[in-house]
C-alpha positions in Angstrom: 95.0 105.2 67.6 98.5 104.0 68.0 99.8 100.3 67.8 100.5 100.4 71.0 97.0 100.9 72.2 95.3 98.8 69.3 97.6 95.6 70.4 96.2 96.4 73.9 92.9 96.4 73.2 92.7 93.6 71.1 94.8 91.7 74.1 91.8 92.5 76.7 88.0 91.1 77.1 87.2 94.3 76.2 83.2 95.2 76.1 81.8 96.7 72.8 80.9 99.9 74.8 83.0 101.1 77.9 80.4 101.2 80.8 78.5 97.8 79.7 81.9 96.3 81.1 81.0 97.9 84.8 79.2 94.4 85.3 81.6 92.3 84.0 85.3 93.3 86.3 88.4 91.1 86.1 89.1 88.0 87.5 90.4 89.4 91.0 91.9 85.4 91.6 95.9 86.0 92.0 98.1 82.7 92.5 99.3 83.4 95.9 95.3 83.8 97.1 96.3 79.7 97.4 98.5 80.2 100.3 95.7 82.4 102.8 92.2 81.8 103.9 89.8 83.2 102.8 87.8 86.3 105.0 85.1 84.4 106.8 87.8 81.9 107.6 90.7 84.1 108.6 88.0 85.3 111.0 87.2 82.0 112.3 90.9 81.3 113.3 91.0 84.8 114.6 88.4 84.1 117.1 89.8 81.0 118.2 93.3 82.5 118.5 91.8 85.3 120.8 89.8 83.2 122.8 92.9 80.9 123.5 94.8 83.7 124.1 92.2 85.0 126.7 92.3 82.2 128.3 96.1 81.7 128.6 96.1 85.9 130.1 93.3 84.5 132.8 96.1 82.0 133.6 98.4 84.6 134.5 95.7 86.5 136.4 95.0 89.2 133.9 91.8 89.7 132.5 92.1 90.6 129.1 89.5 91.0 126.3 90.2 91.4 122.8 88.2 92.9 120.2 85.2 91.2 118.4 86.5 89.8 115.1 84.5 90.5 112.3 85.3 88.9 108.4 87.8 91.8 106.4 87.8 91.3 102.7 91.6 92.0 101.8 91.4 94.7 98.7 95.0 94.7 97.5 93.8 92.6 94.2 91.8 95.3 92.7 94.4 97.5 93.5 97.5 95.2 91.9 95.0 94.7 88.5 94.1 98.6 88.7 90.2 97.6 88.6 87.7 101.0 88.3 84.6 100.7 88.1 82.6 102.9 85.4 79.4 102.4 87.4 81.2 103.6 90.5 83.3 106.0 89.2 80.1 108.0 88.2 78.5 108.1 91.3 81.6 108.4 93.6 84.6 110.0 91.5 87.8 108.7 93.6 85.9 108.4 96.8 85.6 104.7 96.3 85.0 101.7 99.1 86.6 102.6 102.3 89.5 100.7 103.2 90.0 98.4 106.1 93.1 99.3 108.2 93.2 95.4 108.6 92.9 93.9 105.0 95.9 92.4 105.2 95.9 89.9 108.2 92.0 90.4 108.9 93.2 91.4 112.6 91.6 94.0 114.7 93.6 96.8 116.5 93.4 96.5 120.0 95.5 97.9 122.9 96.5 97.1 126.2 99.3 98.3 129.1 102.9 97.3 128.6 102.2 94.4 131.5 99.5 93.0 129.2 102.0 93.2 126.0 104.9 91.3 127.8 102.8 88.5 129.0 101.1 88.5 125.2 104.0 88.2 123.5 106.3 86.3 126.6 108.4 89.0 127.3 108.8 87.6 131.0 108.9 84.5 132.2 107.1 84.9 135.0 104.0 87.3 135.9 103.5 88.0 139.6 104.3 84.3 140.3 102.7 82.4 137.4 104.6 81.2 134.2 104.1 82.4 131.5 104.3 79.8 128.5 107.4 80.3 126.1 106.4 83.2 123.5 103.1 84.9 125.0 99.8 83.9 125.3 99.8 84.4 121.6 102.7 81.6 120.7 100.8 79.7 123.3 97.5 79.8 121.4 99.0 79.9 118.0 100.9 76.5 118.8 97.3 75.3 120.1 96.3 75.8 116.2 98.8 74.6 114.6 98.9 71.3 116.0 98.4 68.6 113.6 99.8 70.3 109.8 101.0 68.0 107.6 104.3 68.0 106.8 105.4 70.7 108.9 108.3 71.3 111.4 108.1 71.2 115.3 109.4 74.1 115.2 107.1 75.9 113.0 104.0 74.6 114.9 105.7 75.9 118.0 106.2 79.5 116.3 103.6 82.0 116.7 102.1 82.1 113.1 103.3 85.0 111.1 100.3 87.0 109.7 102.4 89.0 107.3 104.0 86.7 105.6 101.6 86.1 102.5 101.3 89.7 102.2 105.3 90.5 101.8 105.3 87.4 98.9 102.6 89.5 97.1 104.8 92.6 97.6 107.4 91.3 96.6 105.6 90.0 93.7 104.1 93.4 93.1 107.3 95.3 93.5 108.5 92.7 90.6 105.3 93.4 88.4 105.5 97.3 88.4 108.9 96.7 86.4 107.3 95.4 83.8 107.7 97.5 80.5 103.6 95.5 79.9 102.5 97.9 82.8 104.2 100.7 81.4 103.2 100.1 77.8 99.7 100.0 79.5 99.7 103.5 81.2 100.8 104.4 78.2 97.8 103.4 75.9 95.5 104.4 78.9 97.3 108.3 79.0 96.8 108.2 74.7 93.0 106.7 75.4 92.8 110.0 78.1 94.8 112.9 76.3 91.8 112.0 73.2 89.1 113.3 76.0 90.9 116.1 77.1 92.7 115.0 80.0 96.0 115.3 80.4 97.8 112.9 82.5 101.1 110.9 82.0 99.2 107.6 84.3 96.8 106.2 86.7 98.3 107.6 89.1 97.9 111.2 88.4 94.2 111.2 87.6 93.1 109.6 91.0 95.9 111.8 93.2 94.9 115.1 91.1 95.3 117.7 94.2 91.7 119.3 93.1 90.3 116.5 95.2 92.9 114.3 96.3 94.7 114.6 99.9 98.3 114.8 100.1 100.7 114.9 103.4 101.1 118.6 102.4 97.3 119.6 102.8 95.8 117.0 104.8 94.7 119.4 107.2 92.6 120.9 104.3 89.0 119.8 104.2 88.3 119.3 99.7 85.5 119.1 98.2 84.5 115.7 96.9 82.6 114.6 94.0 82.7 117.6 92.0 81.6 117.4 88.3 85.5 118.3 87.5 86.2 114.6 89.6 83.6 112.9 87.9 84.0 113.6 84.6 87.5 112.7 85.4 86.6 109.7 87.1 84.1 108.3 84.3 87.0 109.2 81.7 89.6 107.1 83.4 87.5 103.9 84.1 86.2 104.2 80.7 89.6 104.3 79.2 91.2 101.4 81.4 88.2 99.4 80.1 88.6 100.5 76.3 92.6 99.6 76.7 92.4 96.8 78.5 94.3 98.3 81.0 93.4 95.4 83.7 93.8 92.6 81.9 97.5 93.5 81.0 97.8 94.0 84.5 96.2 90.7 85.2 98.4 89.0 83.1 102.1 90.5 84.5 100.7 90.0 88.4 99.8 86.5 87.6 103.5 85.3 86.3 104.8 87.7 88.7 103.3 85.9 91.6 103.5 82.4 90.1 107.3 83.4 89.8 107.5 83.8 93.8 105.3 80.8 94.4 108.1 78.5 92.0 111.0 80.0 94.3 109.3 79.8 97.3 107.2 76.8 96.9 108.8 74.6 100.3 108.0 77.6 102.6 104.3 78.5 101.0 103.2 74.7 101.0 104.1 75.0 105.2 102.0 78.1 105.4 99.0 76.3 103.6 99.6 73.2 105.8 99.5 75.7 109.0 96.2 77.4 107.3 94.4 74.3 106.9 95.5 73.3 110.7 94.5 76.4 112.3 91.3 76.0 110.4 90.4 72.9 111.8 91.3 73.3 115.0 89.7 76.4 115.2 86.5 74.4 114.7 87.1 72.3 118.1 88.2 75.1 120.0 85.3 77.5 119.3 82.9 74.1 119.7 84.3 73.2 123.0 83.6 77.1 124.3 80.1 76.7 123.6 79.1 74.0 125.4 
């Protein structure tokens, strides 16, 4: 074993066997978690944001229904620590949990005509005779939520709220993170930990996009077979081996100063953002409680 891979080890929690630490994954909490609700939460403000907005479309004499909002647990953590887990790498291979197109703001798809879209987003002032409210139905309801955060701007509550802007902190943060020679040093140890199984791949990468069973824009048309005992094996061997190394917890380590990093440079604009959360929360509350009665 090289130094390399022994200092990593000894730098994770690392079980005494591999799979015993399939019960016992990482710490998924990143910093800028701080600045966004949580999923049953996001979809409480969700609800309330659609229902205002409904109700602001009626208004202008369309009749417009958004989709039911159901909580969507955002993912992007496990990815960012590079979590597997042994137990679900032997029944699934790469399969894995299916992703939620909507992980990162929690909000469903939905459509409507181009009529609907302008008077959503206040692309006209006017709509067959009726104002329409400065930004959309959507600024209007947004504002409704925002009333009331602490230390926030009139114009910010005004704003319609921006649901991607945690999300391009953390990839920011990410984008910071994967230049760290720590993550390198770690697929490094985690390729040694492989090659000494006999499989051959430079990173973490390569193992779960191996084209035996992984789509690529090239052959998505292709129908592969999934959870072969070539995948599997494979599978078992790399969850094992980012255990063994530690491979998460270095990972752990470089996202949290990466995103603790953002948060110091950034601190005046996050603190508005959690001010607007816990508004929107709140409000949320009355607006849902005075639809039901």
């Amino acid at each position: 074993m090289s130094v390399l891979r022994m200092a990593l080890v000894m730098a994770g929690v690392v079980a005494a066997a591999g799979c015993s630490a399939a019960a016992n994954p990482p710490d998924t909490h990143l910093p800028l978690d701080a600045y966004s609700l949580g999923a049953e939460d996001r979809a409480q403000v969700l609800r309330a944001r659609f229902a205002l907005a409904e109700e602001c479309m009626r208004r202008a004499g369309i009749d417009f229904r958004f989709p039911a909002v159901e909580p969507v647990t955002d993912l992007h953590n496990i990815d960012y620590l590079g979590w597997f887990d042994p137990g679900e790498a032997q029944k699934l291979g790469y399969v894995g949990e299916r992703r939620n197109v909507s992980e990162d703001t929690g909000i469903p798809t939905y459509s409507g005509s181009d009529d609907e879209f302008r008077v959503l987003e206040g692309k006209v002032r006017r709509y067959h005779g009726r104002t329409v409210p400065p930004g959309g139905c959507m600024a209007e309801a947004d504002a409704i939520l925002n009333r009331g955060a602490r230390g926030v701007t009139q114009a910010d509550v005004r704003k319609k709220f921006d649901d991607d802007e945690v999300p391009r902190y953390a990839g920011s943060a990410s984008d910071a993170a994967s230049k760290d020679p720590r993550i390198a040093a770690a697929e490094r140890a985690w390729s040694e930990c492989m090659e000494s199984r006999g499989f051959h791949y430079s990173d973490t990468g390569q193992a779960g996009g191996d084209p035996r069973w992984a789509t690529t824009a090239k052959d998505d048309q292709i129908v592969k077979p999934r959870g072969t005992r070539a995948e599997i094996d494979t599978a078992v061997a790399d969850a094992q081996c980012r255990v063994e190394t530690g491979y998460s917890d270095v990972r752990r380590t470089v996202y949290v100063e990466a995103q603790q990093r953002v948060i110091d440079r950034d601190r005046a604009r996050l603190d508005v953002i959690r001010s607007l959360n816990e508004a929107r929360l709140a409000n949320s509350v009355k607006v849902l409680g005075s639809q039901r009665r």
